[in-house]
TIVOZA-648482 format. One record per residue (C-alpha): residue in one letter; x, z negated, y; residue number from 0. Coordinates in steps of 0.5 Angstrom, whole numbers, plus 500, padded with zeros to 3 digits. Layout:
REM residues N
<r><residu>a</residu><xx>X</xx><zz>Z</zz><yy>Y</yy><num>NUM</num></r>
...
REM end
This chain:
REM residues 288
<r><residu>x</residu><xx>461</xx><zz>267</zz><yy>667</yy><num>0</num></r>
<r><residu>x</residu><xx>465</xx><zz>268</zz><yy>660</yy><num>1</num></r>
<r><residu>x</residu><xx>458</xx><zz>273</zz><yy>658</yy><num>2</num></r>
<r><residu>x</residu><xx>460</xx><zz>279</zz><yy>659</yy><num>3</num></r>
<r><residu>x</residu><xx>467</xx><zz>278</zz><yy>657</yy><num>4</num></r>
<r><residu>x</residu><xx>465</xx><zz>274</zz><yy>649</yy><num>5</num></r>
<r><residu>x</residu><xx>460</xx><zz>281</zz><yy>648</yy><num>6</num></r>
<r><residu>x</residu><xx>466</xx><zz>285</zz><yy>650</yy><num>7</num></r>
<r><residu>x</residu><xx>470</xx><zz>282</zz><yy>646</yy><num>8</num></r>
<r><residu>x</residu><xx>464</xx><zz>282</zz><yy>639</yy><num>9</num></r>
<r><residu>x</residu><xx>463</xx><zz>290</zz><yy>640</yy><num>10</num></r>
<r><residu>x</residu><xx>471</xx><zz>291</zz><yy>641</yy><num>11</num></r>
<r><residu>x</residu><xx>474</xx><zz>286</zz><yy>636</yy><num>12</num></r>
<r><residu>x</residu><xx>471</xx><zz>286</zz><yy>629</yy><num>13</num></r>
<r><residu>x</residu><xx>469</xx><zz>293</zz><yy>627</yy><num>14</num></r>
<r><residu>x</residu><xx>467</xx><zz>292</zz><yy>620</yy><num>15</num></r>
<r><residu>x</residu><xx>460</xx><zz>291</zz><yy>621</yy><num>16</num></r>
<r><residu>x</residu><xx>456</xx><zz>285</zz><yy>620</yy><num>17</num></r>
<r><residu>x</residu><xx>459</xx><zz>280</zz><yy>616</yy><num>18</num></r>
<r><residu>x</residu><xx>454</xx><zz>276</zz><yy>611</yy><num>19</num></r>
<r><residu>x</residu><xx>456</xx><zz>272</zz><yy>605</yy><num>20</num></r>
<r><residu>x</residu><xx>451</xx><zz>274</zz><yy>601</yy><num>21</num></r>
<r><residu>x</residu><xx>454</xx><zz>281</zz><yy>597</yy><num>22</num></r>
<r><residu>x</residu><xx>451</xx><zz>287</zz><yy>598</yy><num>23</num></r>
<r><residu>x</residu><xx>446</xx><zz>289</zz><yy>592</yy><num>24</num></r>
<r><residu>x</residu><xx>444</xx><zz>296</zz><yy>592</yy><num>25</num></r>
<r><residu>x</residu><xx>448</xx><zz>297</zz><yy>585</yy><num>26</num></r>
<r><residu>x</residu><xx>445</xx><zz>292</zz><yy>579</yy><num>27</num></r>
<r><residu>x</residu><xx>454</xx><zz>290</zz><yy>578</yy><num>28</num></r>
<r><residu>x</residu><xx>457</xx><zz>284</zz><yy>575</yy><num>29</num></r>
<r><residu>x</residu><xx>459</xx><zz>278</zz><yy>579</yy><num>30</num></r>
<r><residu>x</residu><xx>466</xx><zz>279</zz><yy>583</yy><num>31</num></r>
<r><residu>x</residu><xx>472</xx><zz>275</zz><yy>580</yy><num>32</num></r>
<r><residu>x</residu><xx>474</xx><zz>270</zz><yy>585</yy><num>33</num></r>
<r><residu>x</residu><xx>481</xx><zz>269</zz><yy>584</yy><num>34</num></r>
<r><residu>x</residu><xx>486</xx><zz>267</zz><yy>589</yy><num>35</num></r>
<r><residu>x</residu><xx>493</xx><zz>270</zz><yy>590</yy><num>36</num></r>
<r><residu>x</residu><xx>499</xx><zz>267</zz><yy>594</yy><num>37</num></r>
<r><residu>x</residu><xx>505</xx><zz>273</zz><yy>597</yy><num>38</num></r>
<r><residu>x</residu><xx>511</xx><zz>272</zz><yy>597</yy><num>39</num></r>
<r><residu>x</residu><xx>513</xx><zz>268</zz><yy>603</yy><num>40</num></r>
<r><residu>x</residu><xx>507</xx><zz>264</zz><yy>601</yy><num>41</num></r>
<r><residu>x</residu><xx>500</xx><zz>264</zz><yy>603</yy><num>42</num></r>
<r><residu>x</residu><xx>494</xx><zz>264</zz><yy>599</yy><num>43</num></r>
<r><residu>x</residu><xx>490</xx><zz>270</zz><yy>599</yy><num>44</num></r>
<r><residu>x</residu><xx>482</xx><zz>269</zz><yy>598</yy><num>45</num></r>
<r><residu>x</residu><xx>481</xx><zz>276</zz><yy>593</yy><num>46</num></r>
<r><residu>x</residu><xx>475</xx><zz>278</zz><yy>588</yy><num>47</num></r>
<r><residu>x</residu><xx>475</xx><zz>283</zz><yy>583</yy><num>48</num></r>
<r><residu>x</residu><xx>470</xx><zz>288</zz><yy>582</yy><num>49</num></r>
<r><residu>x</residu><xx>470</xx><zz>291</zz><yy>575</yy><num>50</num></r>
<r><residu>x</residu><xx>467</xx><zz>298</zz><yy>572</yy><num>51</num></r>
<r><residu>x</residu><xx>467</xx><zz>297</zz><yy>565</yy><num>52</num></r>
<r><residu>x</residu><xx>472</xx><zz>295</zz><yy>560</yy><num>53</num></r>
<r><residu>x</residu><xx>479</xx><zz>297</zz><yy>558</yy><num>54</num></r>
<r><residu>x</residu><xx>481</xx><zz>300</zz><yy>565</yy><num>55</num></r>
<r><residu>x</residu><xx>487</xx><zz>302</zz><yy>566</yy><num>56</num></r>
<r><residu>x</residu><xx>486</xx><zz>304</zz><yy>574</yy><num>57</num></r>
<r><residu>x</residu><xx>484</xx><zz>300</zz><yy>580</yy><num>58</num></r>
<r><residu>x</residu><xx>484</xx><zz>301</zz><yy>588</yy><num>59</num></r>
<r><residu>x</residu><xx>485</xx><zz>296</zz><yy>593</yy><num>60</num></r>
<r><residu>x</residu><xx>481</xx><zz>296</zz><yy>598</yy><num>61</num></r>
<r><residu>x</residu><xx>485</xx><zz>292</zz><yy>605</yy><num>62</num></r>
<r><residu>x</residu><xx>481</xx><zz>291</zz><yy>611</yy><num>63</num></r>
<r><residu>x</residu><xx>480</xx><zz>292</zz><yy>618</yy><num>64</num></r>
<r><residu>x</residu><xx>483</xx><zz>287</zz><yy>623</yy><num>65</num></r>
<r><residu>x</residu><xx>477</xx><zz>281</zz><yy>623</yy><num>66</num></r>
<r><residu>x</residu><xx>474</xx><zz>285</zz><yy>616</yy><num>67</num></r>
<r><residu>x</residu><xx>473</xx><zz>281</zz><yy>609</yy><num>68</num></r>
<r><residu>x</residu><xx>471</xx><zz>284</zz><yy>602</yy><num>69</num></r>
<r><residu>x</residu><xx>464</xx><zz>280</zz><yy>603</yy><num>70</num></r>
<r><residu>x</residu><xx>463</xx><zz>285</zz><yy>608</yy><num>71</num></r>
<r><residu>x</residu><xx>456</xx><zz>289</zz><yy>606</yy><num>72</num></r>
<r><residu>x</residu><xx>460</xx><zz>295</zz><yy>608</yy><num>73</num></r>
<r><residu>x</residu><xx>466</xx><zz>294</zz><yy>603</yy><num>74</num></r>
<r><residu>x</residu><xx>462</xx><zz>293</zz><yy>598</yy><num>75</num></r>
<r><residu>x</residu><xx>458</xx><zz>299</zz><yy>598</yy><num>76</num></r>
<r><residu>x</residu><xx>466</xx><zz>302</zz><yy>599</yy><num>77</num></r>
<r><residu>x</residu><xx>467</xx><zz>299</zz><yy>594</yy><num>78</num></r>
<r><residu>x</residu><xx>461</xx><zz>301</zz><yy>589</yy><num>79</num></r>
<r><residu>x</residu><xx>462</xx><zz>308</zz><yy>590</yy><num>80</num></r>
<r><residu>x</residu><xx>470</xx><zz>308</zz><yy>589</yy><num>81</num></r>
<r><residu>x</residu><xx>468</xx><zz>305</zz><yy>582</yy><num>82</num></r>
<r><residu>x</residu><xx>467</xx><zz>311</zz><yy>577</yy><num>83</num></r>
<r><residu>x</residu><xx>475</xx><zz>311</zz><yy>577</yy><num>84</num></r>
<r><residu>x</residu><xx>477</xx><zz>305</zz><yy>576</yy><num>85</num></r>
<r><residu>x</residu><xx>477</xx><zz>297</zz><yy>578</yy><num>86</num></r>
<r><residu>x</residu><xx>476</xx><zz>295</zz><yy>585</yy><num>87</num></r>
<r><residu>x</residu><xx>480</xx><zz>289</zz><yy>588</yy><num>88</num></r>
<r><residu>x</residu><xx>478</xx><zz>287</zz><yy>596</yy><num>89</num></r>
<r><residu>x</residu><xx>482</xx><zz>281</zz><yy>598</yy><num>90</num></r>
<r><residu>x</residu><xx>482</xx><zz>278</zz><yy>606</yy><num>91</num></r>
<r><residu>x</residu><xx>489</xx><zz>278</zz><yy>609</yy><num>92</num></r>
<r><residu>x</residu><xx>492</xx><zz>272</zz><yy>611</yy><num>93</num></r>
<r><residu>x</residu><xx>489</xx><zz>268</zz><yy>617</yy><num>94</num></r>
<r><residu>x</residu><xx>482</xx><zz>272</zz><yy>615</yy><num>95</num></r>
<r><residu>x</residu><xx>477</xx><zz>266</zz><yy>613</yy><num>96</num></r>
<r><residu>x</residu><xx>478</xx><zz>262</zz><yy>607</yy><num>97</num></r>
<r><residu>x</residu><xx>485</xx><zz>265</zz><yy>606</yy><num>98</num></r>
<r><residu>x</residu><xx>491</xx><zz>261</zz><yy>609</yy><num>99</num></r>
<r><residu>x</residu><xx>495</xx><zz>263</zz><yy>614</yy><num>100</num></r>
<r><residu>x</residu><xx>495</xx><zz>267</zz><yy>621</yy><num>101</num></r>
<r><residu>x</residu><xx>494</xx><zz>274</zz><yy>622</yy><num>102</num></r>
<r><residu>x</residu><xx>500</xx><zz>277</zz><yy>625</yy><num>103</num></r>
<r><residu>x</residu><xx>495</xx><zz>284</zz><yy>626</yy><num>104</num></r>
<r><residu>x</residu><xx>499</xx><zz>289</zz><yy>621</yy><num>105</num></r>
<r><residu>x</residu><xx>506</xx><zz>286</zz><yy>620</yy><num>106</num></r>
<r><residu>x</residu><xx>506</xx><zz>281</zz><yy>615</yy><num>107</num></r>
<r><residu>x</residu><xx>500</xx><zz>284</zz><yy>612</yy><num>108</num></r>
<r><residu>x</residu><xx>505</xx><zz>288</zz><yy>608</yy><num>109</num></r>
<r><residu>x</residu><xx>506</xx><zz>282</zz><yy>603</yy><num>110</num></r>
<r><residu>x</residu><xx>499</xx><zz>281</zz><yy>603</yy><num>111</num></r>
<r><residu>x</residu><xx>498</xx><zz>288</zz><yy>599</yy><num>112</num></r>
<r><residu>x</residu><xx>503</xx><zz>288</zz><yy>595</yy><num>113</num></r>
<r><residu>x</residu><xx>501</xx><zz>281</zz><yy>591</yy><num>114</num></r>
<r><residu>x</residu><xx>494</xx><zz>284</zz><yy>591</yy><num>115</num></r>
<r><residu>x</residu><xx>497</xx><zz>290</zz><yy>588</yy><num>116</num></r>
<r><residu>x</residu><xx>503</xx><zz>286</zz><yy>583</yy><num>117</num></r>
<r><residu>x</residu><xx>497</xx><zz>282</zz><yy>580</yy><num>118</num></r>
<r><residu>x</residu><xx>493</xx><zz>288</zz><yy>578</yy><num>119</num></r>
<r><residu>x</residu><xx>500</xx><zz>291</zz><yy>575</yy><num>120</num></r>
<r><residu>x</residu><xx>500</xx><zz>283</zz><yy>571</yy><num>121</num></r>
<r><residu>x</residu><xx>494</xx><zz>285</zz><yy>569</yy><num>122</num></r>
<r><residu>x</residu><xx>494</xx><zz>292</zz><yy>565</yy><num>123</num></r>
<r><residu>x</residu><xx>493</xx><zz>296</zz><yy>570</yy><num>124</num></r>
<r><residu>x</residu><xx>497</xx><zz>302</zz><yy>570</yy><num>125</num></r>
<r><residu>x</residu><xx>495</xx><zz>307</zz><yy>576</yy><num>126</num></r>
<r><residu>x</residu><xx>493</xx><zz>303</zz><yy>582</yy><num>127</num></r>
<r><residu>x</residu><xx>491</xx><zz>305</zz><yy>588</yy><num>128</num></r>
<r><residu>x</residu><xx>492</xx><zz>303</zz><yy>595</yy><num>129</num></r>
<r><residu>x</residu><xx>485</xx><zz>305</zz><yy>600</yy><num>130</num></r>
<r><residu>x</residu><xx>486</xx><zz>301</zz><yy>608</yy><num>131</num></r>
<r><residu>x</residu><xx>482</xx><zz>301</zz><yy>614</yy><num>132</num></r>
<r><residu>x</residu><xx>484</xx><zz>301</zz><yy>621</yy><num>133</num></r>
<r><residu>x</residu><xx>490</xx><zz>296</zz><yy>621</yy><num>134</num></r>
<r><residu>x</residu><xx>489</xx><zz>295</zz><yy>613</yy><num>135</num></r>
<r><residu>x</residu><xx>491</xx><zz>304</zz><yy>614</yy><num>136</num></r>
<r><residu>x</residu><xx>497</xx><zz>302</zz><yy>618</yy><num>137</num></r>
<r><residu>x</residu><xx>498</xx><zz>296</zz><yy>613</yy><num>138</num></r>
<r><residu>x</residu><xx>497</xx><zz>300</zz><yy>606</yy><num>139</num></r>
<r><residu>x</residu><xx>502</xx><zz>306</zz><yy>609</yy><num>140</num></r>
<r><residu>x</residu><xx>508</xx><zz>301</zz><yy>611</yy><num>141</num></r>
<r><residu>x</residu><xx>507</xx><zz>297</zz><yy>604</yy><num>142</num></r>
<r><residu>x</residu><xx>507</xx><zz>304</zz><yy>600</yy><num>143</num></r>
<r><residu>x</residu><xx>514</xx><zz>307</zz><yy>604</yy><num>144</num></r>
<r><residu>x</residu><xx>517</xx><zz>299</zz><yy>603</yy><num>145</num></r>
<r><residu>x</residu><xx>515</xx><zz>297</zz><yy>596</yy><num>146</num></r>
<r><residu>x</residu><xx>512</xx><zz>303</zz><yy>592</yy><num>147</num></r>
<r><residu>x</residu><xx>508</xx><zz>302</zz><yy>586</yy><num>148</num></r>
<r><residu>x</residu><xx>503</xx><zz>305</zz><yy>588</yy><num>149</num></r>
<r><residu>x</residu><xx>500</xx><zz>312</zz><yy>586</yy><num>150</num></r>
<r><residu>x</residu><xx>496</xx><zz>314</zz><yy>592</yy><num>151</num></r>
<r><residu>x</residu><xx>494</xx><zz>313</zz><yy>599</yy><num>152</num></r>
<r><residu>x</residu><xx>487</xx><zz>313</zz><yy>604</yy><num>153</num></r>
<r><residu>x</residu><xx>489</xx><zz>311</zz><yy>611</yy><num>154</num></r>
<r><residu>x</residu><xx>482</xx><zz>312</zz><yy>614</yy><num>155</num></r>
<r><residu>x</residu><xx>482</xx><zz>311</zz><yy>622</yy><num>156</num></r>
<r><residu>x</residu><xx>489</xx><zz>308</zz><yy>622</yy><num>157</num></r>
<r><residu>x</residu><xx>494</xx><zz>307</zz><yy>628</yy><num>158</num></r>
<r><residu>x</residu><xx>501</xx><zz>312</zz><yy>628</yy><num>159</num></r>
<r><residu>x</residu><xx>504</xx><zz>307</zz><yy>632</yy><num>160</num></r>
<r><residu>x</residu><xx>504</xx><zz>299</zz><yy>635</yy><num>161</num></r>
<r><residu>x</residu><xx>501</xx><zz>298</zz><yy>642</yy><num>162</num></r>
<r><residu>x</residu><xx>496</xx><zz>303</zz><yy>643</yy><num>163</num></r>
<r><residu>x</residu><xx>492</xx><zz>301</zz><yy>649</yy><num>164</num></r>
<r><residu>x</residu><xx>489</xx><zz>308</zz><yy>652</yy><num>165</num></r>
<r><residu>x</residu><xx>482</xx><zz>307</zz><yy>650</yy><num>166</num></r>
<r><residu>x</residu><xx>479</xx><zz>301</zz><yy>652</yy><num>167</num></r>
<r><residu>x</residu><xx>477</xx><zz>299</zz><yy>646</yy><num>168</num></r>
<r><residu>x</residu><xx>484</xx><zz>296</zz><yy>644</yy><num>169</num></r>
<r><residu>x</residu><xx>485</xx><zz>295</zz><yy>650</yy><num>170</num></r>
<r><residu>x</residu><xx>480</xx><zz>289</zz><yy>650</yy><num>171</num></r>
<r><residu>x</residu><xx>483</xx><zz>288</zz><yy>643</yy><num>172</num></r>
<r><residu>x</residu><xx>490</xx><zz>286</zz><yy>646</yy><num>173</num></r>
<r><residu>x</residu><xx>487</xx><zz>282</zz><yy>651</yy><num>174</num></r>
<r><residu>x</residu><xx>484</xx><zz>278</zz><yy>645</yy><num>175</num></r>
<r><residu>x</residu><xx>489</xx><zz>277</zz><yy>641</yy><num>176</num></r>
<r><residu>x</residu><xx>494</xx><zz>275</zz><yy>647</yy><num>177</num></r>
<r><residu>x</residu><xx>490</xx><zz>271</zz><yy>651</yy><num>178</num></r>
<r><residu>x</residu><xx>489</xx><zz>263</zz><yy>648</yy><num>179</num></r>
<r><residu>x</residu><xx>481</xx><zz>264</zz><yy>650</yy><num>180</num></r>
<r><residu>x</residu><xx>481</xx><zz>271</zz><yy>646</yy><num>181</num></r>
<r><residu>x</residu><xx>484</xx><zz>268</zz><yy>640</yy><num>182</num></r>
<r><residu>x</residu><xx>479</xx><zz>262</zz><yy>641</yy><num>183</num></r>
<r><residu>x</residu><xx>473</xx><zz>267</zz><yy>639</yy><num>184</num></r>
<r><residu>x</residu><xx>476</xx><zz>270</zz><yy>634</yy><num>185</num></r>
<r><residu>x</residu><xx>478</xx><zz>263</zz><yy>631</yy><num>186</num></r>
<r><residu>x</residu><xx>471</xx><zz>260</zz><yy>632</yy><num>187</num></r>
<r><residu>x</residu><xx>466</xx><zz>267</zz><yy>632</yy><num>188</num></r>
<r><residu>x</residu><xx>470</xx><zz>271</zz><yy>625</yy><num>189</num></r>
<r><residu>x</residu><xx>474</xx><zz>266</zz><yy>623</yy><num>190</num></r>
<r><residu>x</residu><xx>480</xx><zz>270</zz><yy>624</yy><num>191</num></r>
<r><residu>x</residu><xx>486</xx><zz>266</zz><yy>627</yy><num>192</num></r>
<r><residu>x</residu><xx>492</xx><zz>269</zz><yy>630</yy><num>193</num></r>
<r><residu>x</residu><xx>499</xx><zz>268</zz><yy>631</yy><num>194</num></r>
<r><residu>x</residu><xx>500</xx><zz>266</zz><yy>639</yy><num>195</num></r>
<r><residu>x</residu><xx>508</xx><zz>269</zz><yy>639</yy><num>196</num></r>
<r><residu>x</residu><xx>510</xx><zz>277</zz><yy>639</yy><num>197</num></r>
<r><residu>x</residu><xx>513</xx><zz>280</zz><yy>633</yy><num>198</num></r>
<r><residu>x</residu><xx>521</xx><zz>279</zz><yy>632</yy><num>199</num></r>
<r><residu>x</residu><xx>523</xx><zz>284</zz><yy>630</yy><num>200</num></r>
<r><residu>x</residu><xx>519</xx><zz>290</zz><yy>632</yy><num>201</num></r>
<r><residu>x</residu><xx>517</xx><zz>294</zz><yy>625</yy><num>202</num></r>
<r><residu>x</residu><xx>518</xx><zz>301</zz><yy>624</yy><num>203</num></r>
<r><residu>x</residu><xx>509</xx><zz>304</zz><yy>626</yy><num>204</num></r>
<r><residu>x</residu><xx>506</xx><zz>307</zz><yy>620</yy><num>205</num></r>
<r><residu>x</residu><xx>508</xx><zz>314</zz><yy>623</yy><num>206</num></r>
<r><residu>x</residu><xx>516</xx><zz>312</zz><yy>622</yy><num>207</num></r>
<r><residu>x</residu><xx>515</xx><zz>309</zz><yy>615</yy><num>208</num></r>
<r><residu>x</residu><xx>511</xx><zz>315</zz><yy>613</yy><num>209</num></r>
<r><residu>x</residu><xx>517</xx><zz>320</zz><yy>611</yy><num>210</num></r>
<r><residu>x</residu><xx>519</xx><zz>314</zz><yy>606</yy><num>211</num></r>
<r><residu>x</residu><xx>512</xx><zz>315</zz><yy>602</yy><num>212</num></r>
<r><residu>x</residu><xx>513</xx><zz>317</zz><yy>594</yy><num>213</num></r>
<r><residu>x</residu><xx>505</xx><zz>318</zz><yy>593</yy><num>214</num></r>
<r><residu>x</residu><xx>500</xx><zz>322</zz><yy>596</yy><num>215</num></r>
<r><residu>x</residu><xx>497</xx><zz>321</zz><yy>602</yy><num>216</num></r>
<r><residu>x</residu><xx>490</xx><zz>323</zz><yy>605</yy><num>217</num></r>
<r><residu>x</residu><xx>490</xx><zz>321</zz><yy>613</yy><num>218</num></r>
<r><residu>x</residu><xx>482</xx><zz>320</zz><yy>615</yy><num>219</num></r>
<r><residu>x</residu><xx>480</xx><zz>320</zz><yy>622</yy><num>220</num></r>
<r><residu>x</residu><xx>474</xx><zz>320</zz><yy>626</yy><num>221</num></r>
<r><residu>x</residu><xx>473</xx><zz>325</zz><yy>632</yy><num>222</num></r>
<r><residu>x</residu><xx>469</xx><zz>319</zz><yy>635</yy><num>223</num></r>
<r><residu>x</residu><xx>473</xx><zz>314</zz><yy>634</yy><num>224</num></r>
<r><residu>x</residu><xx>472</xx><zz>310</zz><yy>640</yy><num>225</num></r>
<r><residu>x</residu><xx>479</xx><zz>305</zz><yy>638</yy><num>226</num></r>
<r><residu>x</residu><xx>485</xx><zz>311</zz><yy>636</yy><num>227</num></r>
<r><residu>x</residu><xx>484</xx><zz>319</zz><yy>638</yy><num>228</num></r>
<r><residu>x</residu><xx>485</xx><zz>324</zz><yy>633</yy><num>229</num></r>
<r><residu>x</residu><xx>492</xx><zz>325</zz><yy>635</yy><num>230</num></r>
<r><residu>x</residu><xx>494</xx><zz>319</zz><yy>630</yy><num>231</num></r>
<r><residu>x</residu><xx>492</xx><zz>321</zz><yy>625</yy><num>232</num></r>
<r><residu>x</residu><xx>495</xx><zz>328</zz><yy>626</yy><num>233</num></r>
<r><residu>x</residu><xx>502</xx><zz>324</zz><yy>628</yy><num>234</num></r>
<r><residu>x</residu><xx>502</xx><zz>320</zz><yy>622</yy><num>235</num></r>
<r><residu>x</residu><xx>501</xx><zz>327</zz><yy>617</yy><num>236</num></r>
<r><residu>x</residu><xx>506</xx><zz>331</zz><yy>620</yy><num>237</num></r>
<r><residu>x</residu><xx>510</xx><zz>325</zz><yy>619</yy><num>238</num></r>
<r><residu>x</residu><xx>509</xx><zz>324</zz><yy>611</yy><num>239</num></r>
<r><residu>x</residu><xx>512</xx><zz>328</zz><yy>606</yy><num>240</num></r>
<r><residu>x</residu><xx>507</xx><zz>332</zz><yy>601</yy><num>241</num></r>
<r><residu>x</residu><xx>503</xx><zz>331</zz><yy>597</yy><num>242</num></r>
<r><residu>x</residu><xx>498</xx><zz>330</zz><yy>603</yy><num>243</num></r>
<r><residu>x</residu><xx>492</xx><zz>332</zz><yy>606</yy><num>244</num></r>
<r><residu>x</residu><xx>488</xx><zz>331</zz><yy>613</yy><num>245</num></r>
<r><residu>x</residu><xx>481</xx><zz>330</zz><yy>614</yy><num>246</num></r>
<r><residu>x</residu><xx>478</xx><zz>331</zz><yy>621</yy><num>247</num></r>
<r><residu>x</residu><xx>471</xx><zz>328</zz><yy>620</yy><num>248</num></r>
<r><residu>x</residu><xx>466</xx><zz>331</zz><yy>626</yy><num>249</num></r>
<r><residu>x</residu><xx>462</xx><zz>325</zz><yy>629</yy><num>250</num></r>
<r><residu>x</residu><xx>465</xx><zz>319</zz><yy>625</yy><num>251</num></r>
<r><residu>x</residu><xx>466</xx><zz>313</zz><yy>628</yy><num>252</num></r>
<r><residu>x</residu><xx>471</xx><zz>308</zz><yy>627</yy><num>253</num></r>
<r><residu>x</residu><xx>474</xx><zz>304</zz><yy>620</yy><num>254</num></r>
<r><residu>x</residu><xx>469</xx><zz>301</zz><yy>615</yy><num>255</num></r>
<r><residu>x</residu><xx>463</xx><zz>301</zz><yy>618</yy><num>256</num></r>
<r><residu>x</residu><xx>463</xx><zz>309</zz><yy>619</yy><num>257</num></r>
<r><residu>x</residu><xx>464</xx><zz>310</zz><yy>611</yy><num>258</num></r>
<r><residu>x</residu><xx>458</xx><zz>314</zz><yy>609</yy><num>259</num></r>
<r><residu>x</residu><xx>456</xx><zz>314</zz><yy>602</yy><num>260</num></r>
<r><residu>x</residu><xx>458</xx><zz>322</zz><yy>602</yy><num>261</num></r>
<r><residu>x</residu><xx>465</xx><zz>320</zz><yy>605</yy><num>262</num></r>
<r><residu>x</residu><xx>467</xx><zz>314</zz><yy>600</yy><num>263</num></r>
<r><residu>x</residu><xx>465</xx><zz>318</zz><yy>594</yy><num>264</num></r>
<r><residu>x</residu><xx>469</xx><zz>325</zz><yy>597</yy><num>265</num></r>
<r><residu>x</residu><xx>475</xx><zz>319</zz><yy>597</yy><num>266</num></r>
<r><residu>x</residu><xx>474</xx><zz>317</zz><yy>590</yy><num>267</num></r>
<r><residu>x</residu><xx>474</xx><zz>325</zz><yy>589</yy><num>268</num></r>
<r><residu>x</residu><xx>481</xx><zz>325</zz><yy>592</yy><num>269</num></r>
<r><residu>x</residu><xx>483</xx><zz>319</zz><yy>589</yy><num>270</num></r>
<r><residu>x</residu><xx>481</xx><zz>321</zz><yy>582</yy><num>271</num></r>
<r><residu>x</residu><xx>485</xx><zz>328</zz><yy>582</yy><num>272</num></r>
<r><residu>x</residu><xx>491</xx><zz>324</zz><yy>586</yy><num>273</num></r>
<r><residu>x</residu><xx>492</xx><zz>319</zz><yy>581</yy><num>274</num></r>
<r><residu>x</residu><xx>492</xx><zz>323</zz><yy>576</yy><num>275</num></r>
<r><residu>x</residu><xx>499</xx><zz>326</zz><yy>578</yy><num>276</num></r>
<r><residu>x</residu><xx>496</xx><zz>332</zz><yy>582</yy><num>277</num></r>
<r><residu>x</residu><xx>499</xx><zz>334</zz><yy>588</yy><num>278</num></r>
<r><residu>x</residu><xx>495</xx><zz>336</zz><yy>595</yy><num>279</num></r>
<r><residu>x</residu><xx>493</xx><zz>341</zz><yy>599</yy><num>280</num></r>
<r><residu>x</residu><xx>486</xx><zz>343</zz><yy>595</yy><num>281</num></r>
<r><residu>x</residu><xx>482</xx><zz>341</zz><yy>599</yy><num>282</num></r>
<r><residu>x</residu><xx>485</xx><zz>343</zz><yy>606</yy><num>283</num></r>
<r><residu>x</residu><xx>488</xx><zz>340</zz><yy>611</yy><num>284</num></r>
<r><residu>x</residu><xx>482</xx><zz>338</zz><yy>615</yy><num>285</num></r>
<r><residu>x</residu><xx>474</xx><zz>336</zz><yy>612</yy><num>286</num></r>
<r><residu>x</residu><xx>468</xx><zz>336</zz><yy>614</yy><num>287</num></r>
REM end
């Protein structure tokens, strides 16, 4: 009787893509480094660094959909295509497989990011970027308002505001996360274990955090995404400051596994010139 409900539910949450613990290898790159990081209120945090070469100065985090890992042969090759301008670092967010905690779906997140983003600092790296998908645009939006440090921004098909229930994808998203069978699925068929209590208090939605950005912003949305319209992506621009830009993308679907190559390596474009300390408005408002 649960049939319909549990492949429902495997279509609506875990949008990556499929997940595979062999790495994707269409690029003959070196092994990533595993390391593991703990945030500020304590959770240990499963990442792996991708480097490109040798005495680099810049990196771009890559923060995950809701349920995505950076084993995912998708972020990988997101991965691949933004290396020509710096290191790149994946991680899974707090209660995502082998990182501890519980996901609390895009709150605490932001602790989660900005420890990713102060180890690359120890490091070296002098320009680093911040890149999210799905919750992880939300995320790397608050992050970027609340902690700064960071020199560019991608929110790719990100929510402008928390709650959204007007498509049915999310809808049965929430009923995931909110119900103890629902959250028992994401435990048992993606390793994700989320928290069973509301959020108290409420955060500022990424459209209310986004007047306090200091870095370039470029919001990229499908106009086939099935989980958020294009209406959030418009909030979530007209509600930062310039720099920014906005790519509307005909015939994309959602987050991570709607990345082409040809998209991925136009953001690593953006993020080159972006890094660099140049302001938007080159490429337009919206892209194709």
């Amino acid at each position: 009787m649960f049939a319909p409900a549990v492949l429902l539910w495997r279509e609506a949450i875990g949008h990556d893509g499929s997940v595979t613990d062999a790495l994707y290898r269409s690029a003959p790159l070196s092994a990533p480094e595993r390391r593991r990081l703990t945030t500020s209120d304590g959770i240990d945090l499963d990442t792996a660094l991708l480097r490109g070469g040798t005495d680099r100065t810049a990196a771009v985090v890559l923060a995950n959909g809701f349920t995505g890992t950076w084993r995912s042969p998708g972020t990988r090759s997101i991965a691949e295509r933004l290396l020509p301008i710096g290191d790149v670092m994946t991680f899974d967010f707090r209660g995502h497989r082998d990182s501890g905690g519980l996901c609390t779906v895009g709150n605490l997140e932001v602790h989660d990011l900005e420890a990713v983003c102060a180890h690359l600092r120890g490091l070296g790296y002098t320009s680093v970027a911040s890149v999210g998908f799905s919750m992880g645009a939300a995320v790397a939006v608050r992050h970027a308002a609340m902690f700064g440090g960071v020199g560019a921004v991608v929110a790719v098909s990100g929510p402008s505001m928390w709650y959204y229930r007007g498509s049915r994808r999310m809808r049965l998203l929430h009923f995931g996360v909110e119900q103890a069978f629902g959250r028992w699925f994401l435990r048992v068929a993606r390793r994700v274990r989320v928290i069973d209590t509301g959020w108290d208090p409420v955060p500022p939605d990424p459209a209310q955090a986004a007047p306090d950005l200091a870095a370039p912003l470029l919001v990229v949305h499908g106009d086939a995404d099935s989980y958020f319209p294009i209406e959030h992506a418009e909030r979530l621009y007209a509600a930062a400051p310039e720099p920014k830009d906005l790519w509307i993308e005909p015939g994309m679907g959602h987050a991570e596994r709607a990345m082409t190559p040809e998209r991925a390596e136009r953001m690593a474009l953006w993020l080159a010139r972006r890094m660099g300390g140049r302001s938007g408005g080159e490429d337009g408002e919206r892209g194709t």
